[in-house]
TIVEXRO-999909 format. One record per residue (C-alpha): z, y, x; residue in one letter. Coordinates in steps of 0.02 Angstrom, whole numbers, plus 50000, padded with zeros to 5 digits. Example, Ala and Ser with C-alpha at 12.3 -4.5 7.8 and 13.67 -1.06 7.14 Angstrom:
BEGIN
503904977550615a
503574994750684s
END
This chain:
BEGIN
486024897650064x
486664882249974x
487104882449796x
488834882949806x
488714901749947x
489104916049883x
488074931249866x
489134946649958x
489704958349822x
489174975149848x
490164994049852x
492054983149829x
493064990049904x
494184977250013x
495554972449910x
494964980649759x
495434972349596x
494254983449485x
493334971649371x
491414971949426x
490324983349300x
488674979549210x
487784987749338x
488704979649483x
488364963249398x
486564967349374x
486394969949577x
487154956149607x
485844944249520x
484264956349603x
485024951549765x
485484933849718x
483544931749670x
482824938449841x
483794924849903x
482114914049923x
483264899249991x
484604900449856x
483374899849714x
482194883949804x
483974875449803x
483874875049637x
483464856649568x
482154856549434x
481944844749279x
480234844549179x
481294838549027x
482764851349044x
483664866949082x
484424863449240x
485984874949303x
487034877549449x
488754887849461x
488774899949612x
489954913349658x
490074929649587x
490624945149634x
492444951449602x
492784934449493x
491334933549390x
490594917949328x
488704916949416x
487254904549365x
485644899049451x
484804892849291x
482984882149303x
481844885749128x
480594871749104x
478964875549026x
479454880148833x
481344879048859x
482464893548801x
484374895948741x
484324896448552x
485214910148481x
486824913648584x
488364926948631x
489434929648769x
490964934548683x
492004945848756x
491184946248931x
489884957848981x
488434950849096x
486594953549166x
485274941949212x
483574943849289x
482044933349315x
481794926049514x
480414915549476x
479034914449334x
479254923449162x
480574922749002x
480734931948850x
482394938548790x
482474942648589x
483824954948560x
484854960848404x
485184980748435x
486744981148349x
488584972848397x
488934960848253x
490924954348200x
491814944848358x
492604933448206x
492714930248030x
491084928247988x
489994910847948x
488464920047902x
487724938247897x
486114946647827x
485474958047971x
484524972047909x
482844977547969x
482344985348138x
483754976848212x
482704965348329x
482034969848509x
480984958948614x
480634959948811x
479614951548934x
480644951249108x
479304943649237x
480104939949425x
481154954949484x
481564962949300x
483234958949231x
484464969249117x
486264972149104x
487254968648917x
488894974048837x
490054962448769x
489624951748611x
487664953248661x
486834942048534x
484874934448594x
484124920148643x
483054917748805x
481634907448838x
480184901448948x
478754900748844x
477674896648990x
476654881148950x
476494874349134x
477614884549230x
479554884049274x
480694901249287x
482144903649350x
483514917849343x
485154921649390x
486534927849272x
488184935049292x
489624937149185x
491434946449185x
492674941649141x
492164922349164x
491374916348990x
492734912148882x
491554904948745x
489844903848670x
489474906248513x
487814898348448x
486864905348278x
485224898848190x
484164911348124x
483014911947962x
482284928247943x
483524941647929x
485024928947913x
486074924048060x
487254909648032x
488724903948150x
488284886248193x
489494881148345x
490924889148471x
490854882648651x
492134881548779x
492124882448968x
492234862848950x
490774860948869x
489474865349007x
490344866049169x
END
């Protein structure tokens, strides 16, 4: 399958406009990582994330994404879409906040304590998230790419990007669409 195929959505019903759920998202990226020939396509860079858009089900925006040794996201959102992800190849680490923070009107926030969560997702694990998810995900493999898949509905209609010292979270930068397609 070439990067640019599509992975057949599952239980759709022809002609059915019903959004895809969390959990329909999440089987799509377990079957999009058995895909042994979609996931070789995949070009990897020693020096960089790498990324390639493929087809979702029921319009979701889908990524192949390539995690070079000690790569990761940096503290990140989804807005107002709701995705899942899961690990084809290798291993990342995905640090969590457990609570839904302000979609707007914030620069900078105190979190309070027990607030963080931290999983290992080796290849075949993945998870499902709500809308305004806030972690960052990373390959802290020190000779070893990973790659995943990830999902997301409705289509990502921005990023939002925080730094992090200690328990304060500070907005940093809003993407767009534009900014990595």
């Amino acid at each position: 399958m070439s990067p640019s195929a599509s992975v057949a959505p599952s239980s759709s019903a022809p002609g059915s406009v019903r959004p895809p759920a969390q959990a329909e998202l999440l089987d799509f990226v377990r079957r999009a990582a058995a895909d042994t020939g979609l996931i070789a396509s995949l070009p990897l860079d020693p020096e960089g994330r790498t990324w390639v858009r493929i087809e979702g089900p029921g319009g979701s925006e889908a990524w192949l994404i390539g995690w070079p040794p000690g790569t990761g996201t940096g503290w990140h959102d989804h807005a107002e879409s709701v995705g899942a992800f899961l690990t084809a190849r290798g291993e990342l680490k995905e640090h969590s906040l457990s609570a839904r923070l302000p979609s707007d009107g914030w620069r900078t926030l105190e979190l309070t304590e027990g607030l963080d969560r931290e999983r290992r997702l080796t290849a075949g694990q993945g998870r499902a998230f709500g809308q305004h998810h806030v972690h960052e995900v990373l390959n802290e493999s020190v000779t070893e790419h990973a790659v995943s898949v990830h999902a997301y509905y409705p289509p990502l209609p921005r990023i939002r990007r925080f730094s992090r010292s200690g328990q304060v979270l500070r907005l940093e930068q809003v993407e767009r669409p534009e900014d990595w397609q």
